[in-house]
N, C-alpha and C positions, 0 to 999 in steps of 0.2 A: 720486239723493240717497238717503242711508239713514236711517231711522228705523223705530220699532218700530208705528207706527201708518199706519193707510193716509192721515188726512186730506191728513197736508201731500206723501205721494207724490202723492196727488190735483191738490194746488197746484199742486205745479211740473211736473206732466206738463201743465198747464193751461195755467204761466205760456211752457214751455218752445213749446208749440202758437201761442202770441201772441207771445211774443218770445226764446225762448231762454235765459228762467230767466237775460238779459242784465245788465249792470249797465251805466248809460247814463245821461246826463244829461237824463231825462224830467224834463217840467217838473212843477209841484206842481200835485196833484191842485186843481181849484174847488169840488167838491163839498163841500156843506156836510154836519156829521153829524147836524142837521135833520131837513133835507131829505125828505117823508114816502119817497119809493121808495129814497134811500139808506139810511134807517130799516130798511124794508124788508130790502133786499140786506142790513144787517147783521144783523138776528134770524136770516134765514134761514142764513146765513152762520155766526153761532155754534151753529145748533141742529145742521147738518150736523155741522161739527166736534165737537160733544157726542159724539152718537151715532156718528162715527167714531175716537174716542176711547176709548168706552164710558165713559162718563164720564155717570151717568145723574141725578144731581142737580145740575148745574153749577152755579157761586158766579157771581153778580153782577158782570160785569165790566164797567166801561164803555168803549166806547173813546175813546183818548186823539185820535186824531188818524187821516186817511186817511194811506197811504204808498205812492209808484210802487213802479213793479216793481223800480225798483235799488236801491232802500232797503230788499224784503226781506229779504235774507240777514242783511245788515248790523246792521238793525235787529232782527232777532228773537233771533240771537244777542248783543248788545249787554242785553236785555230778559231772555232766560235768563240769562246770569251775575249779573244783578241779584236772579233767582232763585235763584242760588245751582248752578246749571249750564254746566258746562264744554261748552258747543259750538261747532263751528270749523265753517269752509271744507272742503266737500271737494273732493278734489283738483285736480278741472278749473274750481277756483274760483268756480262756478255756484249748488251749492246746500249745506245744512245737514249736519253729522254732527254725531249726538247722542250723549250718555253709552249704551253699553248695562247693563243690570244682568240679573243674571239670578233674584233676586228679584221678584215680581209687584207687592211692594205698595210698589216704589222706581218698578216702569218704571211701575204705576200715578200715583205723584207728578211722574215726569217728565211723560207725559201731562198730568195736573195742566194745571204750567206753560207747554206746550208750549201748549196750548188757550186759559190766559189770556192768552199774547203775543201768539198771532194773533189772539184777537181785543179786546186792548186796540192791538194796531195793523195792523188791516187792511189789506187791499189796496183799493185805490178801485176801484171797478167797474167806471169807464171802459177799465180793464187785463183786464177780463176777458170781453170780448165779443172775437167772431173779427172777426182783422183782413180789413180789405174788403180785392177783389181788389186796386185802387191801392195799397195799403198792402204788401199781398205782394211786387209788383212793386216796391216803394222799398227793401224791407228785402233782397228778392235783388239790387237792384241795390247797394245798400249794402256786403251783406256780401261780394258776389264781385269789387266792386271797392275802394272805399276802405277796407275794413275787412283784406283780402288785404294790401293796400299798405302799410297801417296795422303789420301785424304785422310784414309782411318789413323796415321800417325797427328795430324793435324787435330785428332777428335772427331772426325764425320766418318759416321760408319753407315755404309751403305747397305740397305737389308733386300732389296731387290733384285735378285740375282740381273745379270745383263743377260739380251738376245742370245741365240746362237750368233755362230761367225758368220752362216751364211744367210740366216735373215739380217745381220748387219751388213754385210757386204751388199745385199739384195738393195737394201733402203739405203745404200750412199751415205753409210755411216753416222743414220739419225738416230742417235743413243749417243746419251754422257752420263756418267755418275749423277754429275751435275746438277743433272733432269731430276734426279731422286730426293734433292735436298730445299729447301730457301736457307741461301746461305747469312748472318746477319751482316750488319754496317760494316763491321770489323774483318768479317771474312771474304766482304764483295773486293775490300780494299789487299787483302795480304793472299789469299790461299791462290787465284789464278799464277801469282808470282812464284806461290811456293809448289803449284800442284797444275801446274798448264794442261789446257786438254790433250793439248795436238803436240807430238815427240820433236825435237828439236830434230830430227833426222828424216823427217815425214817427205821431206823436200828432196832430200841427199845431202 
């Protein structure tokens, strides 16, 4: 994913560790924004992004609402052009590309923005603790079976075979079909929809 600040590289090398920076039909977060330790998780959550930002007086943002991991992309960029920001999909349909400028005091404003979306819509924290070993094992089982099948009916056939289980388990589930393809314009927009990384069940 590109961007001119480290936070959100941080995110999805995060999100990409637990699920592949996936888009998937996870179900909606329970967490209330309450809740004292989800309280918590969020102050902590916008101070980092402050300061990986540089953004050293930040504005008052509250958040609106928690959002799974497949709701990312979608929803931050949806949040920035409301800002007034042109950001799209990048190409393997996964994560953000953002405006670059090469003025300081634009990429400064993009930051800005970039820090009120995430965190006027967070990620639920349930998304970001490391998936237990069962969960490793559902998501390799997942991706090197129905989600292979998944895609070869859509036309992409994948000729590389996947990891073992337990070099995938080892590595925190870095392997997607995905990795094996560049999907085109028309497949960044339909196949995660038709062919998600991460099982709708990943979660419980």
């Amino acid at each position: 994913m590109k961007h001119t600040g480290p936070a959100t590289l941080a995110l999805c090398a995060s999100l990409l560790l637990l699920a592949g920076c996936a888009t998937a039909p996870q179900p909606t977060p329970t967490d209330e924004l309450g809740d004292p330790d989800t309280s918590a998780y969020l102050e902590s959550n916008a101070k980092a992004l402050a300061e990986s930002y540089g953004i050293s007086n930040p504005p008052t943002v509250s958040p609106v609402r928690l959002i799974t991991l497949d709701e990312w992309a979608p929803t931050q960029i949806t949040c920035l052009s409301e800002e007034g920001y042109d950001a799209s999909f990048t190409p393997d349909g996964q994560g953000i590309q953002y405006p670059k400028f090469n003025e300081p005091a634009l990429t400064d404003a993009l930051n800005l923005a970039i820090y009120t979306c995430e965190v006027r819509y967070p990620v639920s924290p349930r998304y970001m603790q490391p998936l237990s070993h069962a969960q490793l094992e559902r998501l390799y089982d997942y991706r090197s079976g129905e989600l292979v099948k998944c895609l070869a009916n859509e036309g992409v056939e994948i000729s590389s075979p996947p990891p073992s289980k337990e070099v995938f388990v080892e590595s925190n589930g870095d392997w997607s079909p995905y990795a094996e393809f560049t999907p085109t314009d028309e497949q960044i927009r339909d196949l995660p929809k038709q062919c998600p990384q991460t099982p709708a069940d990943l979660w419980g």
